[in-house]
N, C-alpha and C positions, 0 to 999 in steps of 0.2 A: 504494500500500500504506500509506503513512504518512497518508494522509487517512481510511483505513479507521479505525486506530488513535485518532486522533484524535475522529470519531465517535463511534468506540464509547464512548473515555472521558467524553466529554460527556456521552451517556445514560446511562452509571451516573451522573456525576453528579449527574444531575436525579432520577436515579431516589433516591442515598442521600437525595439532599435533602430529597424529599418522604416518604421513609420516617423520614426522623427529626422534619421540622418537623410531620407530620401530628396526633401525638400530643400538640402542643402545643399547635396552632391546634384543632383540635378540644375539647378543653376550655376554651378560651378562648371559643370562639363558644359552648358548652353554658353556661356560667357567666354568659354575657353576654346570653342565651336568658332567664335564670331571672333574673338579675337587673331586668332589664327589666319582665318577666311582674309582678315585685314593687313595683316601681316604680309602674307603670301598676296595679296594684290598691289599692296604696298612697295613690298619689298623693304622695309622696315622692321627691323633688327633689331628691338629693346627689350631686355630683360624686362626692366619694370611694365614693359606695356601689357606685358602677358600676368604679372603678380597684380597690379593694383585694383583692375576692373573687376580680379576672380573676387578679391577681398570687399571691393563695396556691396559688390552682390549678394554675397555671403552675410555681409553686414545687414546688410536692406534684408533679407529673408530673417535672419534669428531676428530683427527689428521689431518687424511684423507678425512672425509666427512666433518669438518667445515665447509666449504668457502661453500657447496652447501647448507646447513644447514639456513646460515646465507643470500646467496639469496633466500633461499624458505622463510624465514622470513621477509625478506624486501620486496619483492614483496607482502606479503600477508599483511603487513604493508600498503603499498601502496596501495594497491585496497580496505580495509577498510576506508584511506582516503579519497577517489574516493568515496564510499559509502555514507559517512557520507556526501560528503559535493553537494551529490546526493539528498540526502533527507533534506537537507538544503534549496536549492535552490526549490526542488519540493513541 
């Protein structure tokens, strides 16, 4: 029973994880997409061109999506503890 438990908490894991990293890396790759495409038509060679646009993006999404970021992590906090103190008792 307590491997069941265990399990399970893993796959939420993996699961909050990629519900919260996905919104980050995905404009990270779209920014990195378009910076490139600029690049290569350019022909413009700047390191910073390619670090500073990935980073406001990155900024502007945790900006925006924080606060939900941070309840989908406390709730999934919380039901870990609910978990744990499940298999305590059982």
């Amino acid at each position: 029973m307590q491997q069941t438990y265990a399990l399970d908490i893993a796959r939420q894991a993996m699961q909050v994880s990629i519900m919260i990293l996905l919104p980050i890396l995905s404009v990270a790759l779209f920014v990195g997409v378009l910076v490139s495409v600029f690049q290569a038509l350019t022909q413009v060679q700047e390191m910073t061109l390619t670090f500073v646009p990935k980073m406001i993006g990155v900024g502007l999404v945790m900006t925006i999506m924080g606060s939900w970021m941070i309840s989908t992590l406390v709730s999934f906090t919380v039901l870990c503890f609910h978990q744990i103190g499940r298999v305590g008792a059982g």
